[in-house]
FILO-10289 format. One record per atom (N, C-alpha, C, O): x, z, y; atom name; chain; residue number from 0; residue in three letters. Coordinates in pm, 1 decimal, always signed. Layout:
BEGIN
@east X up Z north Y atome CA chaine A num NUM residu ALA
...
# end
This chain:
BEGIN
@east -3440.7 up -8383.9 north +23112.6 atome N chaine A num 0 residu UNK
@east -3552.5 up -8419.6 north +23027.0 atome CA chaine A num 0 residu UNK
@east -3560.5 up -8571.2 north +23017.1 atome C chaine A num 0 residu UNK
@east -3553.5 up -8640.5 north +23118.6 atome O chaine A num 0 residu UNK
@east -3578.8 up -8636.5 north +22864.3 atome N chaine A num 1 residu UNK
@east -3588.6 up -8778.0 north +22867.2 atome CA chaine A num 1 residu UNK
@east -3769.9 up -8814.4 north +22822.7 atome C chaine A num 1 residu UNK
@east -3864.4 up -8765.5 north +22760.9 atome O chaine A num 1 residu UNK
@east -3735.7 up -8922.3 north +22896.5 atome N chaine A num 2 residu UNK
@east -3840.7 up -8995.8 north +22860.3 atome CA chaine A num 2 residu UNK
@east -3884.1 up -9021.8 north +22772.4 atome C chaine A num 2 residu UNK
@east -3806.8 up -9114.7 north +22749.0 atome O chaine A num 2 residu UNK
@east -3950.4 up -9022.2 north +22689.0 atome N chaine A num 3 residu UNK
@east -4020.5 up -9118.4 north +22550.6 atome CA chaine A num 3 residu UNK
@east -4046.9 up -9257.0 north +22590.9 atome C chaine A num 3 residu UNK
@east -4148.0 up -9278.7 north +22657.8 atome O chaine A num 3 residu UNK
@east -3958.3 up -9366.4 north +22554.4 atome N chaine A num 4 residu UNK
@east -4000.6 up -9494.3 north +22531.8 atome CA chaine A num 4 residu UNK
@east -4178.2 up -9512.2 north +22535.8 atome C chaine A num 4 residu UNK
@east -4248.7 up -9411.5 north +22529.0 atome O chaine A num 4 residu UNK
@east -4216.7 up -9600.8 north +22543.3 atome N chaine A num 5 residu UNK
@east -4360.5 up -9674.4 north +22565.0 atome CA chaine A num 5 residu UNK
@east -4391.8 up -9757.2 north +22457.1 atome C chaine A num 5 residu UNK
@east -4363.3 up -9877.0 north +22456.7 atome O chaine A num 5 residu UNK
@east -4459.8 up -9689.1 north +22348.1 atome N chaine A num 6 residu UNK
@east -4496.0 up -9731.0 north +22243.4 atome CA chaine A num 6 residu UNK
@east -4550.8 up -9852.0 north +22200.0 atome C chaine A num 6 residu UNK
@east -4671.3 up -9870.7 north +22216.5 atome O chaine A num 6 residu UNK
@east -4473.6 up -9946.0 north +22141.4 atome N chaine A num 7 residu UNK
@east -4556.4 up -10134.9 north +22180.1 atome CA chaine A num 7 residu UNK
@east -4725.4 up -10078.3 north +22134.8 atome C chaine A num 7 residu UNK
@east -4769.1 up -9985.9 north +22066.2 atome O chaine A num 7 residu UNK
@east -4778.0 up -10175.1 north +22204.6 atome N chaine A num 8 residu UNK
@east -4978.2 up -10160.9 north +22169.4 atome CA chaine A num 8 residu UNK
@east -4987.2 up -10220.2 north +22078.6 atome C chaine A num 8 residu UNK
@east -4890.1 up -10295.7 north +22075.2 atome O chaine A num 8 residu UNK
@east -5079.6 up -10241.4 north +21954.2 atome N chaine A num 9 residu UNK
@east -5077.3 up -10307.2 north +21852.3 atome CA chaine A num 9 residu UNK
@east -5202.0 up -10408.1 north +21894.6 atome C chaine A num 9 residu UNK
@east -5287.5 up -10361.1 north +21969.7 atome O chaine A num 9 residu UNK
@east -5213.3 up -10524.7 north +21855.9 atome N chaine A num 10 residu UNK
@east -5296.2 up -10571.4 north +21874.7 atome CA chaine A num 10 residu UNK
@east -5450.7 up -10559.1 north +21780.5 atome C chaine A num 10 residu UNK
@east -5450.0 up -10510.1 north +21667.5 atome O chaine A num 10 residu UNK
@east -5592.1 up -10616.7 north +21853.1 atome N chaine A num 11 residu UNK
@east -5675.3 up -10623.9 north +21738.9 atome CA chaine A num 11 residu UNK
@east -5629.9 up -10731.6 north +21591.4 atome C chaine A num 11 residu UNK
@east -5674.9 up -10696.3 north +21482.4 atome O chaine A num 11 residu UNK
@east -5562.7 up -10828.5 north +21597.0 atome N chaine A num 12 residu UNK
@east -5561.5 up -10818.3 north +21487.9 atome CA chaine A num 12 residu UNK
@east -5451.8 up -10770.3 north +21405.7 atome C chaine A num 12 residu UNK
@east -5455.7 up -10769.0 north +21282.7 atome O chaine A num 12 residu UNK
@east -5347.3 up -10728.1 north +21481.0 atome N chaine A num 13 residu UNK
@east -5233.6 up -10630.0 north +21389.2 atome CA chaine A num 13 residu UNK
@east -5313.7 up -10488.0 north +21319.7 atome C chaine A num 13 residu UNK
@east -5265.9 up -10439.1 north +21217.4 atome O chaine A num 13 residu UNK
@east -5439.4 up -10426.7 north +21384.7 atome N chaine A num 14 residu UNK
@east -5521.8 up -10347.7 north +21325.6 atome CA chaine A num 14 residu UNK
@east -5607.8 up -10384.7 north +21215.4 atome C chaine A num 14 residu UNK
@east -5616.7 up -10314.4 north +21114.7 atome O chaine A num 14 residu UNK
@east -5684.1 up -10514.4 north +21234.5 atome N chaine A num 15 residu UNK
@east -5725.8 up -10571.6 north +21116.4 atome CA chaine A num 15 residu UNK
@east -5618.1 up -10643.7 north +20981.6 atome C chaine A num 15 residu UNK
@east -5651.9 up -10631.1 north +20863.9 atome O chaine A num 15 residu UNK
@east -5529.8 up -10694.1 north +21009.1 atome N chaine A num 16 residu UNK
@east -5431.2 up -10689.3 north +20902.0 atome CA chaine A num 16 residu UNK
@east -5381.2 up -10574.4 north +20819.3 atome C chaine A num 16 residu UNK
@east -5354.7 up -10589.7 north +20700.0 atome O chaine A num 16 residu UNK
@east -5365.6 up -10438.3 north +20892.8 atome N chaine A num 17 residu UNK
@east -5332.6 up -10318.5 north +20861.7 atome CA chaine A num 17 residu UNK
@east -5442.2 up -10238.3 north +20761.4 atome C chaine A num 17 residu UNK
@east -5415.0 up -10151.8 north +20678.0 atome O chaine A num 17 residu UNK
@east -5577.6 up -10295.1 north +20796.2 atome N chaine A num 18 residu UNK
@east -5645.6 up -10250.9 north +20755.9 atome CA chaine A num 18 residu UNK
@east -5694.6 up -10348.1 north +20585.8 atome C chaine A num 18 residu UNK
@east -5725.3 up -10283.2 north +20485.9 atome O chaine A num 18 residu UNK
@east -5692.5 up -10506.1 north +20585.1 atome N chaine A num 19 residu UNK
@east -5691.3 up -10545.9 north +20519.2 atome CA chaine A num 19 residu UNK
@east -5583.8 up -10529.1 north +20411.8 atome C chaine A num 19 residu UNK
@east -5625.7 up -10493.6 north +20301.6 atome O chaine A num 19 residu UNK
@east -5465.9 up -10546.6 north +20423.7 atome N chaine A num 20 residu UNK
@east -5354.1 up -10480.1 north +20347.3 atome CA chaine A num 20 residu UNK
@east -5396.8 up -10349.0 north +20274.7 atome C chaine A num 20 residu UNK
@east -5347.7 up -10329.5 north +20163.5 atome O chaine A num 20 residu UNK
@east -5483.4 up -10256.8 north +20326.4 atome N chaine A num 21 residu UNK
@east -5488.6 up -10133.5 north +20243.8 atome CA chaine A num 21 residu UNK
@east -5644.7 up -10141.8 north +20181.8 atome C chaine A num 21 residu UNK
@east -5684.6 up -10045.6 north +20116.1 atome O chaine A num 21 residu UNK
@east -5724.7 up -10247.0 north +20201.3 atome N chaine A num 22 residu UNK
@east -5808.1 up -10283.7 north +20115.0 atome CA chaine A num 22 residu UNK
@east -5740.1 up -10330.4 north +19967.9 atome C chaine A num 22 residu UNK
@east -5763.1 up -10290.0 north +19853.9 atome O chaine A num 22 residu UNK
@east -5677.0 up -10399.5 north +20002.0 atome N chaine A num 23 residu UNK
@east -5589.1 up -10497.7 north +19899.7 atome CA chaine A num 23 residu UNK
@east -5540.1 up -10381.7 north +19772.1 atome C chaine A num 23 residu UNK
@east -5568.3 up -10368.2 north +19653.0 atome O chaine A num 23 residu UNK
@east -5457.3 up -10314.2 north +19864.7 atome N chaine A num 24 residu UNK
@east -5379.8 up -10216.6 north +19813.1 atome CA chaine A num 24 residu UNK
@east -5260.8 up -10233.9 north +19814.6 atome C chaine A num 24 residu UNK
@east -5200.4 up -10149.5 north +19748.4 atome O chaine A num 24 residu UNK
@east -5178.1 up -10334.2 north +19879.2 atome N chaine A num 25 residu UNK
@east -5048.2 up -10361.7 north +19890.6 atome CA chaine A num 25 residu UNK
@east -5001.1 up -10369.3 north +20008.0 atome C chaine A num 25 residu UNK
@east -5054.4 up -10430.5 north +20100.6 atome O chaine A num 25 residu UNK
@east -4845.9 up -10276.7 north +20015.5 atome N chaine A num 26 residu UNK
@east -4820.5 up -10263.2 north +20149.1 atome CA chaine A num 26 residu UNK
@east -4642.2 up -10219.5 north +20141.0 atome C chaine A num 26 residu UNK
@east -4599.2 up -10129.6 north +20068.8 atome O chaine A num 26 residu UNK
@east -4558.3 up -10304.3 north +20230.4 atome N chaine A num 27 residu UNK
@east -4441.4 up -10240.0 north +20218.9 atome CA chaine A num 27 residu UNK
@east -4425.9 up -10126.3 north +20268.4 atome C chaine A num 27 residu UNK
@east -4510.5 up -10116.4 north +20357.3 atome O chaine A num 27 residu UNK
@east -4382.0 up -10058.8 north +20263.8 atome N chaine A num 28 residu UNK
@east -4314.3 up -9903.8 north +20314.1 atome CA chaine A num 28 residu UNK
@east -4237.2 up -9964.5 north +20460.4 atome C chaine A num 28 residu UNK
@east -4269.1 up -9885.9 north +20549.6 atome O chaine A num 28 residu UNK
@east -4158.5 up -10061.8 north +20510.2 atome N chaine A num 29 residu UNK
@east -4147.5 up -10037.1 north +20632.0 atome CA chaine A num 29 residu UNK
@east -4229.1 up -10117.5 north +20726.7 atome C chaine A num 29 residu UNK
@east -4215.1 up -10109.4 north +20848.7 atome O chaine A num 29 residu UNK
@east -4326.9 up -10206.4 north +20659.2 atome N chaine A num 30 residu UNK
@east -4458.7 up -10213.0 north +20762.1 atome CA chaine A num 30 residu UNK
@east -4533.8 up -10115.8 north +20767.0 atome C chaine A num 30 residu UNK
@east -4601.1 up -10107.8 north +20869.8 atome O chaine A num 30 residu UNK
@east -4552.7 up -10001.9 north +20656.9 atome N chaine A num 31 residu UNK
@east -4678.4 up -9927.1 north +20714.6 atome CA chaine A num 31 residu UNK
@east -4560.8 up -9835.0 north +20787.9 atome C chaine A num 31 residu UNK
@east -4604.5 up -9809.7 north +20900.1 atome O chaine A num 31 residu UNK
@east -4463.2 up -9789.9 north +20775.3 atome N chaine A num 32 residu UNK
@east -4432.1 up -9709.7 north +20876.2 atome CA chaine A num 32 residu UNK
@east -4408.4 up -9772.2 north +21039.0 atome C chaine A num 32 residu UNK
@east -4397.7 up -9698.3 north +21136.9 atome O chaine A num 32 residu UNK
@east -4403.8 up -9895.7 north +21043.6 atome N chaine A num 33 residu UNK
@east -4402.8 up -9981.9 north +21174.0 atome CA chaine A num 33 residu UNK
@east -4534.0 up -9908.2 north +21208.4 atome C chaine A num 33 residu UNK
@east -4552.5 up -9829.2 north +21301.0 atome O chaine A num 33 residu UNK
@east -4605.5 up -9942.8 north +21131.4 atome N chaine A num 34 residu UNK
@east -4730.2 up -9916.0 north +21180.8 atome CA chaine A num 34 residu UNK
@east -4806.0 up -9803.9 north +21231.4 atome C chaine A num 34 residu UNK
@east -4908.0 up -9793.4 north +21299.5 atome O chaine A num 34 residu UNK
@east -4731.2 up -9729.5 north +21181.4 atome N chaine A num 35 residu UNK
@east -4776.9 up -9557.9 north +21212.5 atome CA chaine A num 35 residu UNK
@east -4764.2 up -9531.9 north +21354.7 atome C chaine A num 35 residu UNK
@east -4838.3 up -9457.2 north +21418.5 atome O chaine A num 35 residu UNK
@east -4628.6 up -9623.1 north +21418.1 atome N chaine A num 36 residu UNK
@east -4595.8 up -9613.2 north +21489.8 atome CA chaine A num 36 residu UNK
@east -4684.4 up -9694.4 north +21648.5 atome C chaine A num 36 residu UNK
@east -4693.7 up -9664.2 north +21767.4 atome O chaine A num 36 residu UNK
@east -4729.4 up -9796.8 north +21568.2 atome N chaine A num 37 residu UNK
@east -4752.1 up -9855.1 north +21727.0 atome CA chaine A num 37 residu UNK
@east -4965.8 up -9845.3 north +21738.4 atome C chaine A num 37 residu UNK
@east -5036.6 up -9867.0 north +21836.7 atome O chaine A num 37 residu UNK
@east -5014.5 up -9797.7 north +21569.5 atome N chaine A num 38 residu UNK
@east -5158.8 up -9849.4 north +21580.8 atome CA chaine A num 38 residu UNK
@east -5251.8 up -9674.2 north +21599.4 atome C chaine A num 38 residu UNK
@east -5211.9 up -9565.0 north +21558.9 atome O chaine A num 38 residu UNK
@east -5376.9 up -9705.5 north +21671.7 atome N chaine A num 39 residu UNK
@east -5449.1 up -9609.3 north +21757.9 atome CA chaine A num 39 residu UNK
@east -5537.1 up -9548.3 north +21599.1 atome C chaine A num 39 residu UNK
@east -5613.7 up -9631.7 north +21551.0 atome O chaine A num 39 residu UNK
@east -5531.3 up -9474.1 north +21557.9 atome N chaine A num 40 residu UNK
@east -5598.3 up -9408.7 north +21460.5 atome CA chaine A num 40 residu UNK
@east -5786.1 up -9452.0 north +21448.0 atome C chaine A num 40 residu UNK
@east -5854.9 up -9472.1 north +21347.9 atome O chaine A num 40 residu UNK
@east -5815.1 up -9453.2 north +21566.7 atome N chaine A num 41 residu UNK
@east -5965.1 up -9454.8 north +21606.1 atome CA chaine A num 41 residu UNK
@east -5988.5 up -9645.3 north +21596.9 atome C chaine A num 41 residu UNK
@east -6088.3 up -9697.6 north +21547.3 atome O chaine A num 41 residu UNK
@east -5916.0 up -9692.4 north +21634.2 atome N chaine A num 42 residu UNK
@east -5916.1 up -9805.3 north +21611.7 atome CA chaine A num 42 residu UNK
@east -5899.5 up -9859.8 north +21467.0 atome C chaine A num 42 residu UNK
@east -5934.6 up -9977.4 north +21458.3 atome O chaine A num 42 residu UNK
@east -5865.3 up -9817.0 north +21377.9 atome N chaine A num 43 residu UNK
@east -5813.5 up -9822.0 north +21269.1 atome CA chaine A num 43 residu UNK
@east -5968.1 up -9785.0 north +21183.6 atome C chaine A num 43 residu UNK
@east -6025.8 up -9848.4 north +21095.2 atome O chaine A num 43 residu UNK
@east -6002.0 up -9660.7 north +21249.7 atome N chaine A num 44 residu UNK
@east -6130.7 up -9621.7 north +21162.2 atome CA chaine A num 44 residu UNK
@east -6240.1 up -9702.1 north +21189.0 atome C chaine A num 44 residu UNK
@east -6315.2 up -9741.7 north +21099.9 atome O chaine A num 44 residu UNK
@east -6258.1 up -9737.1 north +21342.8 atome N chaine A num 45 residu UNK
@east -6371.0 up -9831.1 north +21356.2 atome CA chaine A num 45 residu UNK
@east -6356.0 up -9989.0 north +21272.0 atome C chaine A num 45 residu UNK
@east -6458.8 up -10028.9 north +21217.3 atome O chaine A num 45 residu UNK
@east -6226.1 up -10079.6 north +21261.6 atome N chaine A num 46 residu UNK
@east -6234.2 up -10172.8 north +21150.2 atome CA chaine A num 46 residu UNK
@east -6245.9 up -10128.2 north +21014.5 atome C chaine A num 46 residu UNK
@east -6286.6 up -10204.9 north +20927.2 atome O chaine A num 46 residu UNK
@east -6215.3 up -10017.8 north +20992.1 atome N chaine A num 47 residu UNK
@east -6229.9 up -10012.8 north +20834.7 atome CA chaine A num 47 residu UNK
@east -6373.9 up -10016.8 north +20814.3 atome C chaine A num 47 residu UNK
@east -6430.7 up -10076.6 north +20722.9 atome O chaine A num 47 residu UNK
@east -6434.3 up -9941.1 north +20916.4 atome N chaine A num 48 residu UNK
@east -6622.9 up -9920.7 north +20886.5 atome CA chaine A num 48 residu UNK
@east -6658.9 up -10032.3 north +20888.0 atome C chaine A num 48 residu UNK
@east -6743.5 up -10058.5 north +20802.4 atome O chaine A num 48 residu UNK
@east -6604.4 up -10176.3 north +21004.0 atome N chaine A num 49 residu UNK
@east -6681.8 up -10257.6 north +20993.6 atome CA chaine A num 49 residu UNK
@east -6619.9 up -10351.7 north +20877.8 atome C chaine A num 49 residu UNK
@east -6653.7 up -10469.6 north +20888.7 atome O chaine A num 49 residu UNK
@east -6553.3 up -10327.6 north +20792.0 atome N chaine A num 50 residu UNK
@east -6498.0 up -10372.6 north +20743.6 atome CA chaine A num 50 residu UNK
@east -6572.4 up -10370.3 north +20574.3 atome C chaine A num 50 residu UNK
@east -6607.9 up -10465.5 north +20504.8 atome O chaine A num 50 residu UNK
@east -6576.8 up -10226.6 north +20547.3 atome N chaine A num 51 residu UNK
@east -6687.9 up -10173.3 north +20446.0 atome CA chaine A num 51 residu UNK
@east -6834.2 up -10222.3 north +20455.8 atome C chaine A num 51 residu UNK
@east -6922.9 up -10236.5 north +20371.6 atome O chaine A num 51 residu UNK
@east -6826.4 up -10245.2 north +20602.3 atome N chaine A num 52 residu UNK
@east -6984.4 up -10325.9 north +20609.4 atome CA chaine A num 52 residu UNK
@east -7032.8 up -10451.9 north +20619.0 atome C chaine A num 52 residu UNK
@east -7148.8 up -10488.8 north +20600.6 atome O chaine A num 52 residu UNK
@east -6926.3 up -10524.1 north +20652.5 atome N chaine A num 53 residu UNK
@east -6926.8 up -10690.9 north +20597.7 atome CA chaine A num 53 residu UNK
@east -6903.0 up -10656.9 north +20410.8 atome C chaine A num 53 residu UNK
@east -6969.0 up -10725.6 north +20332.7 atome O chaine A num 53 residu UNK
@east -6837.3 up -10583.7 north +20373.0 atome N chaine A num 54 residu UNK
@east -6849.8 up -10588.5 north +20198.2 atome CA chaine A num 54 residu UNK
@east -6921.5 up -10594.5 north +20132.3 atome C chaine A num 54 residu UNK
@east -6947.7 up -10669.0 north +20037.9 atome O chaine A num 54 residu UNK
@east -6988.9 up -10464.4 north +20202.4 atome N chaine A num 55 residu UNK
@east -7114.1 up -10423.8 north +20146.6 atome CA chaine A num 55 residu UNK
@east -7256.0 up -10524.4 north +20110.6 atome C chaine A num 55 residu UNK
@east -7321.8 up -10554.8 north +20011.1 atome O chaine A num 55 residu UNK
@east -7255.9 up -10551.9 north +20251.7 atome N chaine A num 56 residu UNK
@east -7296.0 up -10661.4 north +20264.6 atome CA chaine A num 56 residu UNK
@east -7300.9 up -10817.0 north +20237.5 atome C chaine A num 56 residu UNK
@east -7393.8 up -10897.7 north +20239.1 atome O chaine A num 56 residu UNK
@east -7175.6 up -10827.5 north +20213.9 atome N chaine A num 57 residu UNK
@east -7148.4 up -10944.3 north +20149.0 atome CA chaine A num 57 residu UNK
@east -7124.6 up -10960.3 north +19954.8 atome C chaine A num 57 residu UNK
@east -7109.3 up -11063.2 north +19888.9 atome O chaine A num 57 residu UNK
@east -7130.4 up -10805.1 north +19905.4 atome N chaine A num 58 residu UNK
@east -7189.9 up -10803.0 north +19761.2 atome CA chaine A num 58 residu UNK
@east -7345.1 up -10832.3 north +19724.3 atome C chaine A num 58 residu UNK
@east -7395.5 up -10898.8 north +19633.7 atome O chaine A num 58 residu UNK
@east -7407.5 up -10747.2 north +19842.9 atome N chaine A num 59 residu UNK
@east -7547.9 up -10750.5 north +19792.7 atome CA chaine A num 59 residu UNK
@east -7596.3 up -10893.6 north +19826.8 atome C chaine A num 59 residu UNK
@east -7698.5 up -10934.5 north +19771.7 atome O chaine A num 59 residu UNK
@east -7518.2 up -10985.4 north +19928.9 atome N chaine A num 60 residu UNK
@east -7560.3 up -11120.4 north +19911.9 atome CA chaine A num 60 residu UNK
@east -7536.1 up -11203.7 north +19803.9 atome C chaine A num 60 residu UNK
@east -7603.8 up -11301.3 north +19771.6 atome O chaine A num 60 residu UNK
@east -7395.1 up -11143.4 north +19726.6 atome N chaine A num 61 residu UNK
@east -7365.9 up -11207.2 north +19619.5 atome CA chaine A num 61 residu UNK
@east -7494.4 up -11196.6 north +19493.9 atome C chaine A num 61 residu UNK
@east -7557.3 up -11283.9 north +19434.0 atome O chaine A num 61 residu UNK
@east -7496.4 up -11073.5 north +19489.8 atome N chaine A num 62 residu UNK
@east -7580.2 up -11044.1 north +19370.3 atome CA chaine A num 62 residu UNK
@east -7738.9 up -11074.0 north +19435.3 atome C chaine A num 62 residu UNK
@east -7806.5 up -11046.3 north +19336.2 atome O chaine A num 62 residu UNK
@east -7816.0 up -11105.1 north +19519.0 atome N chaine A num 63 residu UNK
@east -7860.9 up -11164.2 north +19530.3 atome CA chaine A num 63 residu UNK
@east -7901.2 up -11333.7 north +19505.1 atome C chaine A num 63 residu UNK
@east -8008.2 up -11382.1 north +19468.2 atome O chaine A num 63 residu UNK
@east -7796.5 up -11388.1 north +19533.6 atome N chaine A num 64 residu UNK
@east -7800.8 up -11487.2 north +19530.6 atome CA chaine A num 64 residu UNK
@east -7772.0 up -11554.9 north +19345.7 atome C chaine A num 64 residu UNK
@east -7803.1 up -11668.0 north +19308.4 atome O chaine A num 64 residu UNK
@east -7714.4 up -11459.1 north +19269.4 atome N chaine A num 65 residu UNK
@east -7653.9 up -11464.0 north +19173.7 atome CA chaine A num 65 residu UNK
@east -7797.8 up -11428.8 north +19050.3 atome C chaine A num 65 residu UNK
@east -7801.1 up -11476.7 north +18937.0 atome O chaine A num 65 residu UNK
@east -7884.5 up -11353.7 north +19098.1 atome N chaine A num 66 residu UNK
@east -7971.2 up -11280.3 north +19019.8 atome CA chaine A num 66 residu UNK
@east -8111.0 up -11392.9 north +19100.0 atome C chaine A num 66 residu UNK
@east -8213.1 up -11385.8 north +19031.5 atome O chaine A num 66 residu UNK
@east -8122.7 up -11460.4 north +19189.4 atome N chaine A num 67 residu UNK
@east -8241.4 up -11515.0 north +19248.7 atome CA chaine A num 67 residu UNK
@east -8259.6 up -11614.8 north +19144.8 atome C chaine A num 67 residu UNK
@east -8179.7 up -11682.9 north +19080.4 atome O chaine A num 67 residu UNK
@east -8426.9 up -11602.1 north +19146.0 atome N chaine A num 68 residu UNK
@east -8466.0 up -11736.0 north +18986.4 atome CA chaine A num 68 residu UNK
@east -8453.6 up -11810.5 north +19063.1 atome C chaine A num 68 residu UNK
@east -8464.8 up -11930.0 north +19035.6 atome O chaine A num 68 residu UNK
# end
């Protein structure tokens, strides 16, 4: 029986890049498959949320600030 190699850890910001890239919408095919490989799923979901929530947030400041007499 063999071993399975030890999967490199991805770092926090190799997760936030990963995640910004698919905001964007652009992404090579053998970084996201790098990626499949080394990044934690759960980690991935918790930046995207906070990620949607600096947006969010940072529209309604826009249009705030944009619409204030």
């Amino acid at each position: 029986m063999t071993v399975p190699p030890n999967k490199p850890k991805a770092t926090l910001w190799d997760t936030v890049k990963a995640v910004g890239w698919s905001f964007f919408g652009v992404r090579k095919n053998s970084a996201y498959q790098e990626d499949l490989g080394k990044l934690n799923p759960l980690h991935i979901i918790a930046v995207a949320f906070a990620a949607v929530i600096v947006f969010v947030v940072g529209l309604v400041l826009l249009v705030r600030f944009v619409v204030a007499p």
